[in-house]
N, CA and C atoms as a LAMMPS dump frame, in Angstrom:
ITEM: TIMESTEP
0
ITEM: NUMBER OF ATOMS
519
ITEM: BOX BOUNDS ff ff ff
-5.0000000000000000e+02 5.0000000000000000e+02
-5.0000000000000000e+02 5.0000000000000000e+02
-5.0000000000000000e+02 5.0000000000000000e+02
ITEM: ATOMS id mol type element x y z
1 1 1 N 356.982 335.655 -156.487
2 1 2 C 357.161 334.921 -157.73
3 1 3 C 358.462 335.349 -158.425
4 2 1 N 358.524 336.773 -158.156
5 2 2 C 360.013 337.252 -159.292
6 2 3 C 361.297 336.321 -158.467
7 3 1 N 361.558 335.981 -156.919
8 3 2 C 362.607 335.741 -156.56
9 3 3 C 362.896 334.072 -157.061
10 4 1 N 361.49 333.361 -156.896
11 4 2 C 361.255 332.024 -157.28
12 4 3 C 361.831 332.074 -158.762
13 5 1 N 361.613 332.851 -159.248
14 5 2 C 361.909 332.919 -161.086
15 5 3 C 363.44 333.551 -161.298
16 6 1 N 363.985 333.9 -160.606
17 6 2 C 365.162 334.206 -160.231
18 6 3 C 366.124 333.207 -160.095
19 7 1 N 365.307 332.729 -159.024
20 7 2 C 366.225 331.37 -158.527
21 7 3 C 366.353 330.47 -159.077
22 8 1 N 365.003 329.72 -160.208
23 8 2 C 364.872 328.98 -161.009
24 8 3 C 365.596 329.172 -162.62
25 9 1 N 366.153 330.398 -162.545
26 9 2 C 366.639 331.021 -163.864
27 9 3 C 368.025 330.327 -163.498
28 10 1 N 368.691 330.917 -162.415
29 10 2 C 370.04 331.086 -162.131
30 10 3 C 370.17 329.012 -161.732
31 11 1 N 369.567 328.574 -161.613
32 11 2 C 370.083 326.885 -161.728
33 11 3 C 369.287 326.476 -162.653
34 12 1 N 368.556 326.841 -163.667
35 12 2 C 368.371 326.624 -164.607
36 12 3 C 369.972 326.35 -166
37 13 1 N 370.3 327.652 -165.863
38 13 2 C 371.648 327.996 -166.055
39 13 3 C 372.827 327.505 -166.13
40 14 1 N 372.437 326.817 -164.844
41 14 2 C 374.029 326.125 -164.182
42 14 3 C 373.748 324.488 -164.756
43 15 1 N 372.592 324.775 -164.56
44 15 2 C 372.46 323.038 -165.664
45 15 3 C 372.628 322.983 -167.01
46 16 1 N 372.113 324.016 -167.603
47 16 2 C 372.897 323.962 -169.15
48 16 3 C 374.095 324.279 -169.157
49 17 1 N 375.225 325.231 -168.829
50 17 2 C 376.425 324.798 -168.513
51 17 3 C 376.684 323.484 -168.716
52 18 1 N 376.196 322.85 -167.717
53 18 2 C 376.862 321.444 -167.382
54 18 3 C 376.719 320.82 -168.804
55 19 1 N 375.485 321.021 -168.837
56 19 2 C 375.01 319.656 -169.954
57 19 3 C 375.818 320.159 -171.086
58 20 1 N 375.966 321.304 -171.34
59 20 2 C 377.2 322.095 -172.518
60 20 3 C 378.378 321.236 -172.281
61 21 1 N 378.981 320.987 -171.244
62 21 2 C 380.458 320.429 -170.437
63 21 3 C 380.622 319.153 -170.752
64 22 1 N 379.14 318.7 -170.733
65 22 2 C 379.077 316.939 -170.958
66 22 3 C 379.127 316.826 -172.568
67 23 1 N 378.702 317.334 -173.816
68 23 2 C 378.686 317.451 -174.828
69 23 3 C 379.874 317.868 -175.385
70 24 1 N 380.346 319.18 -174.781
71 24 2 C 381.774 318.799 -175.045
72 24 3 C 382.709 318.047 -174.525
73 25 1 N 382.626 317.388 -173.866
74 25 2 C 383.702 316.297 -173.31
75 25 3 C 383.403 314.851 -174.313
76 26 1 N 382.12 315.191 -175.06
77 26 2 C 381.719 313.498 -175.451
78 26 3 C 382.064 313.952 -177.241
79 27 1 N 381.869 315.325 -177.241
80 27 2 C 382.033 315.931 -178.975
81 27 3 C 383.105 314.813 -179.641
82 28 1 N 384.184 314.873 -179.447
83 28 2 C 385.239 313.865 -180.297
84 28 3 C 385.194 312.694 -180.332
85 29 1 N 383.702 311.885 -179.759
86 29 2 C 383.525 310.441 -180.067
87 29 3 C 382.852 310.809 -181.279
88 30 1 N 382.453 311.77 -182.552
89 30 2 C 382.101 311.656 -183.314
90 30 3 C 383.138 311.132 -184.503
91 31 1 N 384.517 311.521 -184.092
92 31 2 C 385.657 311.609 -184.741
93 31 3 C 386.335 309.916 -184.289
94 32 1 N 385.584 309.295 -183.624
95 32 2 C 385.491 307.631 -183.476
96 32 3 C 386.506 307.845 -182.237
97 33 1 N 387.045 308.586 -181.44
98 33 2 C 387.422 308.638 -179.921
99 33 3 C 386.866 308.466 -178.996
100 34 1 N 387.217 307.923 -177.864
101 34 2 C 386.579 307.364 -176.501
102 34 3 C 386.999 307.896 -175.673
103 35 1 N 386.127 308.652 -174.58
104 35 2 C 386.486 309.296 -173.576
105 35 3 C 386.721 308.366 -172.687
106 36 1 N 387.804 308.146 -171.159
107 36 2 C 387.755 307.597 -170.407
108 36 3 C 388.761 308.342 -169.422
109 37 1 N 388.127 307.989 -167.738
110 37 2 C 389.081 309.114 -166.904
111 37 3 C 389.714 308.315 -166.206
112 38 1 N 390.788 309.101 -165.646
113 38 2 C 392.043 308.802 -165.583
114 38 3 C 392.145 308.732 -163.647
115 39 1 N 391.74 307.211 -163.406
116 39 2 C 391.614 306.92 -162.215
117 39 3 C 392.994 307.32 -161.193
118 40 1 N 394.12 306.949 -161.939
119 40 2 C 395.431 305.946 -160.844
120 40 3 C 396.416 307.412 -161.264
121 41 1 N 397.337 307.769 -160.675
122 41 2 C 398.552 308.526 -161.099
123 41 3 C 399.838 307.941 -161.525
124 42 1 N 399.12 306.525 -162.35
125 42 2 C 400.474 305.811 -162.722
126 42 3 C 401.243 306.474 -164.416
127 43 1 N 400.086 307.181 -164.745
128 43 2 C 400.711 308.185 -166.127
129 43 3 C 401.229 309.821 -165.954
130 44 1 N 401.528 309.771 -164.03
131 44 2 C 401.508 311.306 -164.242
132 44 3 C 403.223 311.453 -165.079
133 45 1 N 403.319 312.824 -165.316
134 45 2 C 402.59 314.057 -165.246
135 45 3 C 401.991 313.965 -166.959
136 46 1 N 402.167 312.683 -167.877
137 46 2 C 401.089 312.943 -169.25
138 46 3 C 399.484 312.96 -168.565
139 47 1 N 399.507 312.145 -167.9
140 47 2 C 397.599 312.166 -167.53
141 47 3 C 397.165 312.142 -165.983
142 48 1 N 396.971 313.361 -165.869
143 48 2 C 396.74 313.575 -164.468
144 48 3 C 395.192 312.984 -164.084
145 49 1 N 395.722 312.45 -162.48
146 49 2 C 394.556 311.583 -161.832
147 49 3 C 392.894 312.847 -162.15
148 50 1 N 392.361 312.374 -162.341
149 50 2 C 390.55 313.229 -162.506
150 50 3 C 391.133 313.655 -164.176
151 51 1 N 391.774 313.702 -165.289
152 51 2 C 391.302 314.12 -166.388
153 51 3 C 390.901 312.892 -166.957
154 52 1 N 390.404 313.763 -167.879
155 52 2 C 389.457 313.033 -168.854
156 52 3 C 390.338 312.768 -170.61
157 53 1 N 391.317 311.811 -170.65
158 53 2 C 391.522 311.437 -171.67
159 53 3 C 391.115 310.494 -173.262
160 54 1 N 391.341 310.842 -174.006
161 54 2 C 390.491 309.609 -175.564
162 54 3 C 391.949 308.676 -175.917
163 55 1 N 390.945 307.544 -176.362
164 55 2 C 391.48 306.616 -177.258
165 55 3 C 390.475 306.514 -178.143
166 56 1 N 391.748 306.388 -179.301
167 56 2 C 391.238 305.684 -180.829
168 56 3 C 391.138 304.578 -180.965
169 57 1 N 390.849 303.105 -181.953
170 57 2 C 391.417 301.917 -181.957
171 57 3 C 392.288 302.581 -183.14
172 58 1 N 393.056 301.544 -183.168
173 58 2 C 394.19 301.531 -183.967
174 58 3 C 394.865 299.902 -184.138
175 59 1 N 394.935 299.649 -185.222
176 59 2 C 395.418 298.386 -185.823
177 59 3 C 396.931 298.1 -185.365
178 60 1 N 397.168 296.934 -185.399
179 60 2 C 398.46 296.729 -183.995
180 60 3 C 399.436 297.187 -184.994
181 61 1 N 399.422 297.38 -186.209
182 61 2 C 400.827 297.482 -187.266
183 61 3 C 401.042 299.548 -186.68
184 62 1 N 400.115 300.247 -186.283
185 62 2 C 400.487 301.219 -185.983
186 62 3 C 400.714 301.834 -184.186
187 63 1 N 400.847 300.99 -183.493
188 63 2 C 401.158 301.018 -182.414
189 63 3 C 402.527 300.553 -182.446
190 64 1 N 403.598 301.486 -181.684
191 64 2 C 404.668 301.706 -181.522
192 64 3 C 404.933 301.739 -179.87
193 65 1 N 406.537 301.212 -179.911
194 65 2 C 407.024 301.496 -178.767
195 65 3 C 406.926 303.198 -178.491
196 66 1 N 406.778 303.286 -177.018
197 66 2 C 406.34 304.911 -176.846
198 66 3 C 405.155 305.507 -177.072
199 67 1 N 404.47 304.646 -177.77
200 67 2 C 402.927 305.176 -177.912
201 67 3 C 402.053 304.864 -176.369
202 68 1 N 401.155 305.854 -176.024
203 68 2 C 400.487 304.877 -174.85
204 68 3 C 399.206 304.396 -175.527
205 69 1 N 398.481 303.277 -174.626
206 69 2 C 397.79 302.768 -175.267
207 69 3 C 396.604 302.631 -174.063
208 70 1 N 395.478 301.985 -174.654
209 70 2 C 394.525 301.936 -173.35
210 70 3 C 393.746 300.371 -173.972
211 71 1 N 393.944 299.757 -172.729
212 71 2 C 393.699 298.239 -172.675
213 71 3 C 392.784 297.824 -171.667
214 72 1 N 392.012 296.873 -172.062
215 72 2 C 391.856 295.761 -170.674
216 72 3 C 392.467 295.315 -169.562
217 73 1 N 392.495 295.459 -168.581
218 73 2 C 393.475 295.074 -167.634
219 73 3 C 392.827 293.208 -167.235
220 74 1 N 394.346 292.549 -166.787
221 74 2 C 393.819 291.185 -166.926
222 74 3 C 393.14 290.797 -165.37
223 75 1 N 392.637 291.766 -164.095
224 75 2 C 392.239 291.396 -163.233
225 75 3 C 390.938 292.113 -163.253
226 76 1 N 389.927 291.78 -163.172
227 76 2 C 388.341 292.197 -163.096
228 76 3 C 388.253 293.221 -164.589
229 77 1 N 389.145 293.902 -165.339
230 77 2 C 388.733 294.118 -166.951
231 77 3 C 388.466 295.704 -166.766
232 78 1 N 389.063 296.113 -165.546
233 78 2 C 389.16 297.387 -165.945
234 78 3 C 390.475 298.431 -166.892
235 79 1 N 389.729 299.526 -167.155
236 79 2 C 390.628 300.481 -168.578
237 79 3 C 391.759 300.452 -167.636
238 80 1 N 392.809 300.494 -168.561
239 80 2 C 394.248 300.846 -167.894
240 80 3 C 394.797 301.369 -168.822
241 81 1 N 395.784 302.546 -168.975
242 81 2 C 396.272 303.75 -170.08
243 81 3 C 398.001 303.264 -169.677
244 82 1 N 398.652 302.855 -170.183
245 82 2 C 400.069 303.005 -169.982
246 82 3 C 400.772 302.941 -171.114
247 83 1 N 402.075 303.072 -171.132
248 83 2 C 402.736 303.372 -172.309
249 83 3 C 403.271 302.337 -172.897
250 84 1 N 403.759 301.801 -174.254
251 84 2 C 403.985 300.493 -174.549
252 84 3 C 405.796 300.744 -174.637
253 85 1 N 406.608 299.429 -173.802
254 85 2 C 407.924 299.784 -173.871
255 85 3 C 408.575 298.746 -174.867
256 86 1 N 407.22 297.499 -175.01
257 86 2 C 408.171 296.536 -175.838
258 86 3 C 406.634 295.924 -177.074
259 87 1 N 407.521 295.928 -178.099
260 87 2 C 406.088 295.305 -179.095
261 87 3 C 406.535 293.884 -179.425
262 88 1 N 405.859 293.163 -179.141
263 88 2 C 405.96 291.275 -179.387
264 88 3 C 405.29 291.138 -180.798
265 89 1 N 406.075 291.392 -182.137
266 89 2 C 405.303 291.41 -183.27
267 89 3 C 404.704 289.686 -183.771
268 90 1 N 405.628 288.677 -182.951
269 90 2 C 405.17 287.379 -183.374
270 90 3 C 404.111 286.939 -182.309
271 91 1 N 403.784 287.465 -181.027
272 91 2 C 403.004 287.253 -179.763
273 91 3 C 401.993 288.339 -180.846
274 92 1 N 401.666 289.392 -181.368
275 92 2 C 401.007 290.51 -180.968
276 92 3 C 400.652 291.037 -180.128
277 93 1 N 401.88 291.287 -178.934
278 93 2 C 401.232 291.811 -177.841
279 93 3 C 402.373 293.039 -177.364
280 94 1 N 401.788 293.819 -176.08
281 94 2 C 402.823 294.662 -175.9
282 94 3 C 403.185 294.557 -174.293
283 95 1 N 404.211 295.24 -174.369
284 95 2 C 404.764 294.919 -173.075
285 95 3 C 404.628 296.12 -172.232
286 96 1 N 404.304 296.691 -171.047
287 96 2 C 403.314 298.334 -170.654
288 96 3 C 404.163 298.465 -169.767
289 97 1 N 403.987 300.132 -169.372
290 97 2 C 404.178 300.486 -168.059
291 97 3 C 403.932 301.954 -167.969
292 98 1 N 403.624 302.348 -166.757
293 98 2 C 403.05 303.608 -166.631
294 98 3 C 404.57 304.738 -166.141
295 99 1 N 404.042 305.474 -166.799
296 99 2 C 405.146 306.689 -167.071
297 99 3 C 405.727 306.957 -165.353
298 100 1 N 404.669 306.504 -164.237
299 100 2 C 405.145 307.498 -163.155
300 100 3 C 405.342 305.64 -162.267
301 101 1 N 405.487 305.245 -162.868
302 101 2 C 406.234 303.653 -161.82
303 101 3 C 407.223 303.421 -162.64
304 102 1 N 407.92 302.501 -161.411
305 102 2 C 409.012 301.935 -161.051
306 102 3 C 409.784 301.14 -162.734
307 103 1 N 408.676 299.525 -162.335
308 103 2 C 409.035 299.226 -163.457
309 103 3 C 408.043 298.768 -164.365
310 104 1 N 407.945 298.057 -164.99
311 104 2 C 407.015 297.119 -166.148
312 104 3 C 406.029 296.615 -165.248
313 105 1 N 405.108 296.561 -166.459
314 105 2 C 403.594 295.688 -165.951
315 105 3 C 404.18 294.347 -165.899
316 106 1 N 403.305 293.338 -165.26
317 106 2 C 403.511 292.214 -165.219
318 106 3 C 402.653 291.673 -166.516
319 107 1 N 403.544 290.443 -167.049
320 107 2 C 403.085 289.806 -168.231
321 107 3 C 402.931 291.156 -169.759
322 108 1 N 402.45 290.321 -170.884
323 108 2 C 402.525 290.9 -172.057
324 108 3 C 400.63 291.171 -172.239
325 109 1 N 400.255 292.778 -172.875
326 109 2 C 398.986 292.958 -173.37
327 109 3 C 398.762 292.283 -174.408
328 110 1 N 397.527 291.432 -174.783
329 110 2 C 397.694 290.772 -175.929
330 110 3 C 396.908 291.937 -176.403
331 111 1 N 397.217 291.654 -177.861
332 111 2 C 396.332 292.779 -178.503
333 111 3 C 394.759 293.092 -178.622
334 112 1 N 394.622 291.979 -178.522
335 112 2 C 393.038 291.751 -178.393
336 112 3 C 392.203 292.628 -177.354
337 113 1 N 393.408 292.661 -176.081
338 113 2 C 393.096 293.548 -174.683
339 113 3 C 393.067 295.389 -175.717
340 114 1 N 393.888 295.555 -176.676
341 114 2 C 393.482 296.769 -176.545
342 114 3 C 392.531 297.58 -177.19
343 115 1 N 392.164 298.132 -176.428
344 115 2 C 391.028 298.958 -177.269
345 115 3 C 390.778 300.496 -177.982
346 116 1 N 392.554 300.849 -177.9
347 116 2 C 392.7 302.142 -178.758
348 116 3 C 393.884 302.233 -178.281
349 117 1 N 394.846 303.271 -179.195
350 117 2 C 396.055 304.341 -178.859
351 117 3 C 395.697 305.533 -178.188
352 118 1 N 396.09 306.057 -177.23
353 118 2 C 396.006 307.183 -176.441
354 118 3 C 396.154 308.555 -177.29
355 119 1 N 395.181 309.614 -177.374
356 119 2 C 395.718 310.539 -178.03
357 119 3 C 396.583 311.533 -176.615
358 120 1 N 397.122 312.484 -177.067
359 120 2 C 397.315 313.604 -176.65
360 120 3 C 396.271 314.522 -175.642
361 121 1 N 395.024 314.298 -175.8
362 121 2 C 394.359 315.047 -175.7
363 121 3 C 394.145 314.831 -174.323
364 122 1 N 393.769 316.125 -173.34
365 122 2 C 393.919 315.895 -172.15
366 122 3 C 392.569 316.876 -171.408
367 123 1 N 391.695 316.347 -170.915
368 123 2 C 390.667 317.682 -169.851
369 123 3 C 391.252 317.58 -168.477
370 124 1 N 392.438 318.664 -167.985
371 124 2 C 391.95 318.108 -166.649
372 124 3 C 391.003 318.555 -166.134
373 125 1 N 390.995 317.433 -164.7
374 125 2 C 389.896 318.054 -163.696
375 125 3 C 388.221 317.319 -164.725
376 126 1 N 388.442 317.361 -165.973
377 126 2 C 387.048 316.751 -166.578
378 126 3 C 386.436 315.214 -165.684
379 127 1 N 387.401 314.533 -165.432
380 127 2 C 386.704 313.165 -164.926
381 127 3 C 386.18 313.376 -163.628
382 128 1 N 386.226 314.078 -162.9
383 128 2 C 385.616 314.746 -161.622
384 128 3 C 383.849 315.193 -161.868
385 129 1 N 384.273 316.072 -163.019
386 129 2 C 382.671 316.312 -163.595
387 129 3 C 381.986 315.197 -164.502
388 130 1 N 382.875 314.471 -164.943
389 130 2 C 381.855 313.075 -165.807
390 130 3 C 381.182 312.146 -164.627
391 131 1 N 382.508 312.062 -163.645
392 131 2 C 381.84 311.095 -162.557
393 131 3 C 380.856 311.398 -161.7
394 132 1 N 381.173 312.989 -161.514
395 132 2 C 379.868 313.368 -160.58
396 132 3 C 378.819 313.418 -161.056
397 133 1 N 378.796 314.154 -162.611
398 133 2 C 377.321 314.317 -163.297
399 133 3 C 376.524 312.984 -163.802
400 134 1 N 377.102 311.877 -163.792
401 134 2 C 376.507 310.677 -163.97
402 134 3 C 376.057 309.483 -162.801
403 135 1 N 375.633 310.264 -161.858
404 135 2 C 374.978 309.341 -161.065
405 135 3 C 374.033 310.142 -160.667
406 136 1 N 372.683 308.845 -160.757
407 136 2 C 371.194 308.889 -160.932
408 136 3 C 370.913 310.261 -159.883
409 137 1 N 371.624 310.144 -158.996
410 137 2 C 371.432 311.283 -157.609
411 137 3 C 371.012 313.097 -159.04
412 138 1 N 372.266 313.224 -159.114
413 138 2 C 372.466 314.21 -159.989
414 138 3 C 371.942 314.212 -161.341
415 139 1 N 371.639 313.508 -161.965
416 139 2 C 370.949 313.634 -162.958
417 139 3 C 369.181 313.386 -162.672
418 140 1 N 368.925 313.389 -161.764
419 140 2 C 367.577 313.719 -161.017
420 140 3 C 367.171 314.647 -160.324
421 141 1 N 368.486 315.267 -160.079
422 141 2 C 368.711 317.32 -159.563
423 141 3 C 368.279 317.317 -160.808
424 142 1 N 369.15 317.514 -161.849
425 142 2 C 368.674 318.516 -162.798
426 142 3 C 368.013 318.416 -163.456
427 143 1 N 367.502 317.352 -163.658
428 143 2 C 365.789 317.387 -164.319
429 143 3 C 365.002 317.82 -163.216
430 144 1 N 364.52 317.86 -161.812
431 144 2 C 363.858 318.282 -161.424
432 144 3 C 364.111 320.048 -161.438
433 145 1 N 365.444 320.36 -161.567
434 145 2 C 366.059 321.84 -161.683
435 145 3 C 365.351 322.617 -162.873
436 146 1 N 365.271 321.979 -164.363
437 146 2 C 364.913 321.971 -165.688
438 146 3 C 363.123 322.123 -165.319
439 147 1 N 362.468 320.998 -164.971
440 147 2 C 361.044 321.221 -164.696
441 147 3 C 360.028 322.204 -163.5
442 148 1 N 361.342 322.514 -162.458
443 148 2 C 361.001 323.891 -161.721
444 148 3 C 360.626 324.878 -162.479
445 149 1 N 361.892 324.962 -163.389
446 149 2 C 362.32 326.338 -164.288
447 149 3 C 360.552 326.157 -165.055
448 150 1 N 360.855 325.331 -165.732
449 150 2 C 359.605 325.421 -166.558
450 150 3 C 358.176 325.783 -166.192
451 151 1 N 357.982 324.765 -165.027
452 151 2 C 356.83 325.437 -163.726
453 151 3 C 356.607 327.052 -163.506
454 152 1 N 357.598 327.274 -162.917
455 152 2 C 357.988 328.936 -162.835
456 152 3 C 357.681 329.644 -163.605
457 153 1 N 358.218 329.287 -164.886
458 153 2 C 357.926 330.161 -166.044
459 153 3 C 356.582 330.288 -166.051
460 154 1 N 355.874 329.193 -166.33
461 154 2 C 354.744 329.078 -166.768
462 154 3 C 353.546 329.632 -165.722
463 155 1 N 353.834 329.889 -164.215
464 155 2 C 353.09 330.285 -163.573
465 155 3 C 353.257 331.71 -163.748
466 156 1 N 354.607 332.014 -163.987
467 156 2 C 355.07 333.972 -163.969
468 156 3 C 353.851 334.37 -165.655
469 157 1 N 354.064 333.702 -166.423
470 157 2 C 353.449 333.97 -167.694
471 157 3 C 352.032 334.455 -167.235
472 158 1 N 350.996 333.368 -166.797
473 158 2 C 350.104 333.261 -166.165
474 158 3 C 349.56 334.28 -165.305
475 159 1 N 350.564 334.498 -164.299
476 159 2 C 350.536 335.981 -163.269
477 159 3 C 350.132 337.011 -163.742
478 160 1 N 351.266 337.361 -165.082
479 160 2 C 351.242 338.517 -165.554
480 160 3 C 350.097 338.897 -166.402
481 161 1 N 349.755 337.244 -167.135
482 161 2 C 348.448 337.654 -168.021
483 161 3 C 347.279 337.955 -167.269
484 162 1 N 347.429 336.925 -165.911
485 162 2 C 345.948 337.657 -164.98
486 162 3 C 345.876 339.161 -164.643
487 163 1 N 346.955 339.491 -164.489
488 163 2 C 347.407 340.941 -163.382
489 163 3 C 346.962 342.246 -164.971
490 164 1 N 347.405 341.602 -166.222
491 164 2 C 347.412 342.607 -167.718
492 164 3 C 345.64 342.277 -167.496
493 165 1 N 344.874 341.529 -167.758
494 165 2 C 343.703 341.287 -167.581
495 165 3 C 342.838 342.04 -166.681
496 166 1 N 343.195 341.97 -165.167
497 166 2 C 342.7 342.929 -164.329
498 166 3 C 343.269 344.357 -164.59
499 167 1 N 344.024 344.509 -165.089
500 167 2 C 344.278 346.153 -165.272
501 167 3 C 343.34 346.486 -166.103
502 168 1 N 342.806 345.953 -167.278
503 168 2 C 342.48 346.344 -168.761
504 168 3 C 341.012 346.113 -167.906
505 169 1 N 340.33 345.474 -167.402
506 169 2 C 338.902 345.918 -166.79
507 169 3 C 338.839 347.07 -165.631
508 170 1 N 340.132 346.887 -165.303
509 170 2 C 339.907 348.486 -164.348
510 170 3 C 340.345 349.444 -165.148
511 171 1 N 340.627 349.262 -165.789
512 171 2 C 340.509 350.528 -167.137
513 171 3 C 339.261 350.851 -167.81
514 172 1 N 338.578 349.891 -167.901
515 172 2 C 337.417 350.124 -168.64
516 172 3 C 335.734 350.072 -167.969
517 173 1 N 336.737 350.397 -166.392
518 173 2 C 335.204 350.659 -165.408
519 173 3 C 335.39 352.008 -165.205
């Protein structure tokens, strides 16, 4: 039982960690930021492929050339983070491109596509752990990891109260 309770301690452990990792990676959506990771290496070296970067929204009068921004992309609507090189103040739209290509996106972001200004803020290596810890696979480890632990416990408790029990009548024969 002690090695079972051992074992159940020590990935007990490693799952709160995590779930600590996931809470802080999500902490600054309280501050109205959006986490999202950073698929493509078209922003290296500001946003390296696997981190985990935020956007704010931000009203188009404060988006600037040089700001990056994170938008809709206009083929199937996935996030895309690139930097804005031209602002169309009578279009409202911007004109993108990612820090580590060639040249310009094709066509203008309308504004509507975007859905925040890019902060600064950077986890690397975080989108590796958002992506892994969120599929059903893994988040069904560690609840079954969490309800071992608890099992365990509750049988070691048990053990010990039987084993304190039989001592205290062989004490008193």
């Amino acid at each position: 039982m002690k090695t079972a309770k051992f074992i159940t301690n020590i990935l007990t452990a490693i799952v709160y960690v995590c779930i600590i990792g996931f809470l802080a990676i999500a902490a600054p959506m309280v501050l109205g930021y959006h986490p999202v990771v950073v698929l493509s290496g078209s922003m290296e070296p500001t946003y390296h492929v696997g981190s985990v970067i935020y956007y704010k929204a931000a009203p188009f009068e404060q988006i600037n050339v040089g700001d990056p921004i994170t938008f809709v992309g206009a083929e199937g609507g996935a996030m895309v983070t690139h930097r804005v090189v031209e602002k169309d103040e009578s279009a409202r739209a911007f004109g993108t491109e990612g820090d580590a290509n060639d040249g310009r996106d094709p066509g203008m972001v309308p504004y509507t596509n975007v859905v925040g200004k890019a902060s600064k803020i950077s986890i690397p290596y975080g989108g590796y752990f958002v992506n892994y810890g969120k599929q059903p696979f893994v988040i069904g480890i560690m609840v079954a990891i969490l309800l071992a632990g608890t099992v365990v416990d509750h049988l070691a408790k048990e053990e010990k109260k039987d084993s304190k029990e039989q001592n205290q009548q062989e004490t008193q024969q």
